[in-house]
N, C-alpha and C positions, 0 to 999 in steps of 0.2 A: 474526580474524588474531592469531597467538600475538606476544606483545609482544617484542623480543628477546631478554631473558633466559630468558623462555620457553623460544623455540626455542631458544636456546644447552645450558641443561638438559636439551633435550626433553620439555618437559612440553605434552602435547596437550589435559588433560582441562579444565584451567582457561578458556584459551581455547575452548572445547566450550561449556561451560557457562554462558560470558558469551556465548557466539552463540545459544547454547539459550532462555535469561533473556531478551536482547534480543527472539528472534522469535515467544517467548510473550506479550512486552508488545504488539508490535503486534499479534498474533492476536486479542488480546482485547478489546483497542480494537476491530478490526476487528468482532469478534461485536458489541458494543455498539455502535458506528455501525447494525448492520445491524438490530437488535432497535430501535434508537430512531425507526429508518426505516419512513415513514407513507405508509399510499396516498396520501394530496394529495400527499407529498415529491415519489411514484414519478409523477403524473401531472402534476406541474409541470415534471419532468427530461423525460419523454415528449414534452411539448408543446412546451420548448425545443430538442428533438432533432428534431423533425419540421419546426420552421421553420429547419434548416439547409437548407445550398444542398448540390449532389452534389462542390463544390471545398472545400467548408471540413470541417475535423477533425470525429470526431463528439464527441469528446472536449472541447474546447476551441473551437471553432467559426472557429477563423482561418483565411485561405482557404490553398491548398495552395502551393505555389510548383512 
């Protein structure tokens, strides 16, 4: 989001580029969560998924309302 002097100027590239910056930082984290991520991790999250019930999230496991 351009800050308002930003937009008052019109300057679009600056606010680009802290969006850009931003969703590089999380992209990267993200690769590295997923490179740090181990079969035991993937078959402990499996097992916790499979003893949900068909009302609760698969995500979170709280039941539906």
């Amino acid at each position: 989001m351009p800050r308002p002097h930003e937009e008052a100027l019109g300057n679009e590239q600056d606010p680009f580029e802290r969006a850009k910056t931003e969703w590089l930082k999380h992209a990267r984290q993200a690769i590295e969560d997923v490179e740090q991520f181990t079969f035991d991790d993937f078959l402990k999250i499996k097992a916790e998924h499979k003893a949900r019930k068909p009302d609760e999230c698969f995500e979170c496991g709280q039941k539906y309302r």
